[in-house]
BADRENZA-450020 format. One record per residue: residue number from 1; residue in one letter; x negated, y negated, z negated of N, C-alpha, C in turn. Coordinates in steps of 0.2 Angstrom, whole numbers, plus 5000, padded with zeros to 4 digits. Example, Ala and Ser with C-alpha at 12.3 -4.5 7.8 and 13.67 -1.06 7.14 Angstrom:
REC  nr rest  n.x  n.y  n.z ca.x ca.y ca.z  c.x  c.y  c.z
REC   1    a 4934 5028 4961 4938 5022 4961 4934 5016 4961
REC   2    s 4936 5011 4965 4932 5005 4964 4936 5000 4961
END
This chain:
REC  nr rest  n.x  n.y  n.z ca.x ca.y ca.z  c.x  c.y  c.z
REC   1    x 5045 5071 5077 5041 5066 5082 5046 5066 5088
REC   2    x 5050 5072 5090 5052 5073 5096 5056 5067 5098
REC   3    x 5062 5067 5091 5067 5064 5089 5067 5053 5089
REC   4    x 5060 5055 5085 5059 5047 5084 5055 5044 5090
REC   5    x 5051 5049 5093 5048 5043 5098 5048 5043 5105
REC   6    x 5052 5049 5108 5053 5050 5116 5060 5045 5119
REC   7    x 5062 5044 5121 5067 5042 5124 5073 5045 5126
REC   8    x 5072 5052 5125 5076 5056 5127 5079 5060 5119
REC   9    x 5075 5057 5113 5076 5059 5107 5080 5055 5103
REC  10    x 5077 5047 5105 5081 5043 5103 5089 5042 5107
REC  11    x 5090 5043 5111 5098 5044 5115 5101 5049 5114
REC  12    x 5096 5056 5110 5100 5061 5105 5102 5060 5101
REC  13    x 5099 5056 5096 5102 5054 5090 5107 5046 5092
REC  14    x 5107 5044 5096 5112 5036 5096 5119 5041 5098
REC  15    x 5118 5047 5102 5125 5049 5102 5128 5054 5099
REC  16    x 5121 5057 5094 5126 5061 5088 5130 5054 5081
REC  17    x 5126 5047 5081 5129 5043 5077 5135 5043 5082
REC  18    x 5136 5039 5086 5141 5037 5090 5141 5036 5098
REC  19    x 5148 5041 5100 5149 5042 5109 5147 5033 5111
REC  20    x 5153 5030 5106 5156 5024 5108 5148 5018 5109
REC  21    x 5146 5019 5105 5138 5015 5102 5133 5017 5108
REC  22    x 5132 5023 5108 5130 5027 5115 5130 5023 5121
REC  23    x 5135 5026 5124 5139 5022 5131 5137 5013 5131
REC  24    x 5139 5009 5127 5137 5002 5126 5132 4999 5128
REC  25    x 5126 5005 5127 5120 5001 5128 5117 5003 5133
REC  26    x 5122 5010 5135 5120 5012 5146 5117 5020 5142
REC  27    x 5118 5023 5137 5114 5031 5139 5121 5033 5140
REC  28    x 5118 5038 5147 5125 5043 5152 5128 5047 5147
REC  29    x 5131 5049 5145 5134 5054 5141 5133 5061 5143
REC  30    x 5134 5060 5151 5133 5068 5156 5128 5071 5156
REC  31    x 5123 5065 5154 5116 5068 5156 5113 5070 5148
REC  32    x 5117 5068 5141 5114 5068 5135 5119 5079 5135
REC  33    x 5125 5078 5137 5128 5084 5135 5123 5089 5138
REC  34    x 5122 5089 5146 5118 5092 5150 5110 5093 5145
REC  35    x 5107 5090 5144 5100 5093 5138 5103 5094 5134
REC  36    x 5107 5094 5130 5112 5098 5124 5110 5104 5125
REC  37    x 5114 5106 5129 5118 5113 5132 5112 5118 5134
REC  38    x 5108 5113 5138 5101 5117 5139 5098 5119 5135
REC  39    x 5098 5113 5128 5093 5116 5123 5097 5123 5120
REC  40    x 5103 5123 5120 5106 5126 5115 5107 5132 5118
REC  41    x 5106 5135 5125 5105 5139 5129 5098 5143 5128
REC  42    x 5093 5138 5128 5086 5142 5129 5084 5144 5120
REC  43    x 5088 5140 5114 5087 5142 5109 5092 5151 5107
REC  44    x 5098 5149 5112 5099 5156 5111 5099 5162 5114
REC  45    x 5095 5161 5122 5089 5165 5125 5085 5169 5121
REC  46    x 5080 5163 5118 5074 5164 5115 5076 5171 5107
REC  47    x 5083 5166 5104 5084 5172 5097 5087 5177 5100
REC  48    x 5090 5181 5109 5093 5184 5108 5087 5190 5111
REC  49    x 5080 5187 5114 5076 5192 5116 5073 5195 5110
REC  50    x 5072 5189 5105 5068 5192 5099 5073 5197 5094
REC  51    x 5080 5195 5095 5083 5200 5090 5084 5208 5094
REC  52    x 5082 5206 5102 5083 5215 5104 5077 5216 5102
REC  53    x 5072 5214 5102 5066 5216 5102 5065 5220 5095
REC  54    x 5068 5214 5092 5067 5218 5084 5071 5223 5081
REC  55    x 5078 5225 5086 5083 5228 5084 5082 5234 5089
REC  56    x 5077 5234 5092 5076 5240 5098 5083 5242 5103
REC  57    x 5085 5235 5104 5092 5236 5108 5090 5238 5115
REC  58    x 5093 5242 5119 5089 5245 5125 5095 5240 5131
REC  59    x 5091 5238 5135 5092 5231 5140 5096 5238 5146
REC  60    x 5098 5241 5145 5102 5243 5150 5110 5243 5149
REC  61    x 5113 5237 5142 5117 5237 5143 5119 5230 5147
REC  62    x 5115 5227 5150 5119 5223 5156 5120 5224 5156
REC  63    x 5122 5230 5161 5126 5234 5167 5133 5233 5162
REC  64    x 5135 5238 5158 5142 5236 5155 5144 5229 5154
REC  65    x 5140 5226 5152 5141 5217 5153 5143 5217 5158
REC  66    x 5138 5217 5163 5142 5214 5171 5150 5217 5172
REC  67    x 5150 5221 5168 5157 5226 5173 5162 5223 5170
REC  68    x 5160 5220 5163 5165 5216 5159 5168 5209 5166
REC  69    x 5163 5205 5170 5165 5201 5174 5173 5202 5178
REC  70    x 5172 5209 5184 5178 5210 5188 5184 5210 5184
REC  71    x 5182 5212 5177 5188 5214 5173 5193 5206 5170
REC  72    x 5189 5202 5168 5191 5198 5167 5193 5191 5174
REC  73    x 5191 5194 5178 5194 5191 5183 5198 5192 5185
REC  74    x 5202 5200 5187 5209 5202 5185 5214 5202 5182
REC  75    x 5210 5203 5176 5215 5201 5171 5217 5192 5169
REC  76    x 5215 5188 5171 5211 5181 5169 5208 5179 5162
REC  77    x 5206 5173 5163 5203 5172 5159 5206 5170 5153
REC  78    x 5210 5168 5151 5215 5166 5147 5219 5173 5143
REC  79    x 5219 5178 5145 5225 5183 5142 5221 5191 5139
REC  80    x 5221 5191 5136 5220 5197 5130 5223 5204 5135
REC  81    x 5229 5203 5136 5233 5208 5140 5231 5209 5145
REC  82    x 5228 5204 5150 5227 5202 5157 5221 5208 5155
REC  83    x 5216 5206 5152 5209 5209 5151 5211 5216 5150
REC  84    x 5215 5219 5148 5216 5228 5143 5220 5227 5153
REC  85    x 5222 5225 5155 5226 5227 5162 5221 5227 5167
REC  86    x 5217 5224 5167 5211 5222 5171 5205 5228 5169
REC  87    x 5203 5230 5165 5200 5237 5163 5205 5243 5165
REC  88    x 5208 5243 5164 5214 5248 5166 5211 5250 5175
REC  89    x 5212 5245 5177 5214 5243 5185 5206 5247 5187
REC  90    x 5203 5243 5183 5193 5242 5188 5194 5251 5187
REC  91    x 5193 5251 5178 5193 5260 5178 5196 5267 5182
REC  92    x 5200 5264 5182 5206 5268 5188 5203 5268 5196
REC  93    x 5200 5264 5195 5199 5261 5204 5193 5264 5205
REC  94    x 5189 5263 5201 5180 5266 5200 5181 5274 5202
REC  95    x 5185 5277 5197 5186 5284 5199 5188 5288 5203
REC  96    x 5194 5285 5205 5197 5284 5211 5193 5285 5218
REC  97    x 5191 5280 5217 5185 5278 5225 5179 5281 5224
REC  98    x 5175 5286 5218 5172 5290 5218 5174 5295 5219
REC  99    x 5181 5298 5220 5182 5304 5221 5184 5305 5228
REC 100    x 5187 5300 5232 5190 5298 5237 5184 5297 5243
REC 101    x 5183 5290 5239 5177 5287 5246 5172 5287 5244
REC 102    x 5168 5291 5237 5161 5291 5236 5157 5298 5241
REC 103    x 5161 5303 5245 5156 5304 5250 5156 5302 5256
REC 104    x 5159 5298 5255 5160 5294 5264 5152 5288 5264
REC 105    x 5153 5287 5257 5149 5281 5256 5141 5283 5251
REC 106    x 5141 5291 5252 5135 5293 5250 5135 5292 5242
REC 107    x 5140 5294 5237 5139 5293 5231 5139 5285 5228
REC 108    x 5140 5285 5221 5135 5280 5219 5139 5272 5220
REC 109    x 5145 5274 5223 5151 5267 5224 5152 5266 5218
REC 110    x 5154 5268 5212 5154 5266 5206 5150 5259 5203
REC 111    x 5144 5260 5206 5142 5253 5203 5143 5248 5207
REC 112    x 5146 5246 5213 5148 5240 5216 5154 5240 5218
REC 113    x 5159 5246 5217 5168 5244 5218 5172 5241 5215
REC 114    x 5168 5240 5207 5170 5235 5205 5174 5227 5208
REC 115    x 5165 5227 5209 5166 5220 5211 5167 5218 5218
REC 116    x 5167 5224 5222 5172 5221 5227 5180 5221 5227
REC 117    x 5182 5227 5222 5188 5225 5219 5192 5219 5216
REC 118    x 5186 5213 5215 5187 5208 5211 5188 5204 5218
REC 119    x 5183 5204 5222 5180 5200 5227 5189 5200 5230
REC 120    x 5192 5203 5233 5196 5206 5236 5203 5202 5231
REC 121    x 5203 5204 5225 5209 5201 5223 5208 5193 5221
REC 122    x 5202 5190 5220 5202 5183 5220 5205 5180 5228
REC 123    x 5203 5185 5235 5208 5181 5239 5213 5180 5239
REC 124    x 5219 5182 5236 5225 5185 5235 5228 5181 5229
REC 125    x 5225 5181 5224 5227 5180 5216 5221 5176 5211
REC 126    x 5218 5171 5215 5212 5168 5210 5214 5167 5203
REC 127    x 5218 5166 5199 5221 5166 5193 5222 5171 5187
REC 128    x 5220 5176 5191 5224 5181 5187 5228 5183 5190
REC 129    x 5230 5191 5184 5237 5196 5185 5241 5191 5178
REC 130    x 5238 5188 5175 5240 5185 5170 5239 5177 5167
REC 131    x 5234 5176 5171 5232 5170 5171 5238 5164 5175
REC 132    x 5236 5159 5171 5240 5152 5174 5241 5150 5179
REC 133    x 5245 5148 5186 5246 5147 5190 5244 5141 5190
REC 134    x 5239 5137 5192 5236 5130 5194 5240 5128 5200
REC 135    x 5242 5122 5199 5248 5117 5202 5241 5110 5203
REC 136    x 5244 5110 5211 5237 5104 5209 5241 5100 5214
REC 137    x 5244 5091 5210 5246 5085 5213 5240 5082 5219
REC 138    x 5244 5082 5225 5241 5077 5230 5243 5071 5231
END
């Protein structure tokens, strides 16, 4: 029903037949990709609560996700290597400044040195330790 009778269904299916047939007749392409990406978001939202739920996966593992962030900012995004050097760096640095500056700062710097770590090197190096050097023509 969705498909056949809303207007927002029928501009789904005119650009999955064709971009070019699409465009022609005036549907944004920006605005068809943009509810794409959305749908395809909240449907894998939706399958990734039910498969923790069903697989008893314990939601505490953000935190290791998040920490994956500063890492691959250091290392950039593009390089395999940058990333193993950029874990390297955070890990060194976490322990480091827990042994150094975590009674300065009452404990417990581990969980935000990261990413001040990160914060700190994107002034300097936004691309990476290995990332692509971006050239931008004026």
């Amino acid at each position: 029903m969705f498909f056949s009778k809303t207007r927002i269904g029928r501009a789904l299916r005119a650009v999955a037949d064709s971009h070019k047939a699409a465009l022609s007749v005036g549907i944004s392409l920006n605005q068809i990709w943009i509810i794409v990406w959305f749908a395809a978001g909240l449907v894998a939202l939706v399958t990734g609560i039910m498969w923790g739920a069903r697989s008893e996966v314990s939601f505490a593992l953000e935190i290791v996700a998040l920490k994956a962030l500063p890492v691959l900012i250091l290392g950039g995004f593009t390089s395999i290597p940058g990333a193993i050097v950029g874990g390297l760096i955070i890990g060194i640095g976490e322990k480091v400044g827990e042994l150094y500056w975590g009674p300065l700062f009452g404990r417990g710097i581990e969980s935000w040195l990261a990413y001040m770590i990160a914060l700190i090197f994107l002034l300097f190096r936004p691309q990476g330790l290995f990332g692509e050097k971006i050239i931008e023509r004026v």
